[in-house]
C-alpha positions in Angstrom: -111.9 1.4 -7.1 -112.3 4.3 -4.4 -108.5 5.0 -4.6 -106.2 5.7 -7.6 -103.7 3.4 -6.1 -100.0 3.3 -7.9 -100.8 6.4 -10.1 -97.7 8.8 -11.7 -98.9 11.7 -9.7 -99.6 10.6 -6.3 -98.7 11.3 -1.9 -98.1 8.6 -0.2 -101.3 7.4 2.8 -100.9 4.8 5.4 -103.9 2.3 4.9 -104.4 -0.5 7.0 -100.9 0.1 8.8 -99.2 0.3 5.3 -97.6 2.9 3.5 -99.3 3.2 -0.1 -99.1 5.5 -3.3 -102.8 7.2 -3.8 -103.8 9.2 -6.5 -104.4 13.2 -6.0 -107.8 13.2 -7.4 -109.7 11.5 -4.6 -113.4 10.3 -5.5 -115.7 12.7 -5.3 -114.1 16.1 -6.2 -116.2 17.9 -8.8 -113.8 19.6 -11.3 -114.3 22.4 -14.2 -112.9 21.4 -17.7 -113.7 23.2 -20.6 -116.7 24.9 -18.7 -118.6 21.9 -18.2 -118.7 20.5 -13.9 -117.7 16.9 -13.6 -117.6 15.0 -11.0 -114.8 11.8 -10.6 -117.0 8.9 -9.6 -114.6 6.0 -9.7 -110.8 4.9 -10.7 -110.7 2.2 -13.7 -107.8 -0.6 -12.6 -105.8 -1.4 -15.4 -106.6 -4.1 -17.9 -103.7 -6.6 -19.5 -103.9 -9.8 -20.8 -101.3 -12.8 -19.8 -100.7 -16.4 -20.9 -102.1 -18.4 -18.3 -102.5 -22.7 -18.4 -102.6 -22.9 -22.5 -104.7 -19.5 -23.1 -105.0 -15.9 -22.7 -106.8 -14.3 -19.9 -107.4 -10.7 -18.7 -105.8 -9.7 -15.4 -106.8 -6.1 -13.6 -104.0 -4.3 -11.9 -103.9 -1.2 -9.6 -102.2 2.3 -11.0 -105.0 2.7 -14.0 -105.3 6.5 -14.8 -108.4 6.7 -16.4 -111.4 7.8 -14.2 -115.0 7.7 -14.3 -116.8 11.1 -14.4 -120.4 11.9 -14.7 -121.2 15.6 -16.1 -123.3 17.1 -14.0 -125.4 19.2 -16.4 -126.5 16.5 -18.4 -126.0 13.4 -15.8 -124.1 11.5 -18.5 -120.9 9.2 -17.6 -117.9 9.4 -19.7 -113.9 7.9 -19.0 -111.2 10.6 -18.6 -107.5 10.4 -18.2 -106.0 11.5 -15.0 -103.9 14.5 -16.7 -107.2 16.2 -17.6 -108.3 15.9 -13.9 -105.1 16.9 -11.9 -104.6 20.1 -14.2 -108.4 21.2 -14.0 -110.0 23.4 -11.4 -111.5 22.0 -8.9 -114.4 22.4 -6.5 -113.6 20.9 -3.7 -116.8 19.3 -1.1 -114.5 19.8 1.8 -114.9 23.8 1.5 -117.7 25.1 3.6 -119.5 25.8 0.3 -118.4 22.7 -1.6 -121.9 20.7 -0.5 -123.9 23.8 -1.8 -122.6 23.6 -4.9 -122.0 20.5 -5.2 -126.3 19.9 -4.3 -126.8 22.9 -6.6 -124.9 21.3 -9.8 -127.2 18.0 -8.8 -130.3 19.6 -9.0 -129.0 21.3 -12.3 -128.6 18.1 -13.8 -131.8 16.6 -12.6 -133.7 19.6 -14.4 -131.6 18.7 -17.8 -132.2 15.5 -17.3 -136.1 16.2 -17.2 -135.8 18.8 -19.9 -134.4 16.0 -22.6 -136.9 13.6 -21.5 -139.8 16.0 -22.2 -138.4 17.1 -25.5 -138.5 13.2 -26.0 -142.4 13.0 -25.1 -143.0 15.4 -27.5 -141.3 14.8 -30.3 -142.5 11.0 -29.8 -146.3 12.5 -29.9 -145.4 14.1 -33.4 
C-alpha cells in the first residue's frame, strides 16, 4: 500500500476526483527514532477475519497503522506502529539535502551490510 488510507491521524487528498483520508507519514520519509534512521517503505492494510459461505476467511481493509520500515544502518526490515512514526523526527527527501542524505544513509547501510557478511566469512573459516 503506497498510502495510509483511513488512518487516525491523517489530511484529507483528492485522488482520482475523490476526496480521501491519507496518512501523514507518506512512503518514503526517513525518520530518527531512538538514534537509529529508518525509512517507511510500505503501509500494512488491516487483517480481520469474517464468516463467509460456512467458514472463516481473512479479509484486508484500508486504515492499518502499522508500517514497514527498513533501518538503514543495518538494511534490516522491521513493522512499526504509526504513533512511533508521526512523533519521530523526520528527514524529509523533499528538502534540497534530503537526497544526500538520504543516498548517504544508503551507502552506510550497504558498508554494514558488507561488514556482517565478512565477519560471517571469517568466522565460517574458523
Amino acid at each position: 500500500m503506497i498510502r495510509q488510507y483511513n488512518s487516525q491521524r491523517h489530511r484529507r487528498v483528492e485522488i482520482s476526483g475523490r476526496i480521501r483520508q491519507v496518512g501523514t507519514v507518506p512512503i518514503g520519509t526517513i525518520v530518527l527514532i531512538q538514534g537509529r534512521k529508518l525509512q517507511v517503505e510500505a503501509w500494512l492494510p488491516r487483517d480481520y477475519s469474517a464468516w463467509e459461505r460456512g467458514r472463516f476467511v481473512t479479509k484486508r481493509i484500508a486504515g492499518g497503522h502499522l508500517a514497514q520500515v527498513r533501518d538503514l544502518a543495518t538494511g534490516r526490515n522491521g513493522h512499526l506502529s504509526d504513533a512511533w512514526l508521526v512523533d519521530a523526527v523526520s528527514i524529509r527527501t523533499e528538502e534540497p539535502n534530503g537526497r544526500a542524505l538520504l543516498r548517504r544513509a544508503a551507502l552506510r547501510a550497504e558498508r554494514a551490510i558488507a561488514a556482517v557478511a565478512e565477519t560471517r566469512e571469517l568466522e565460517a573459516a574458523l
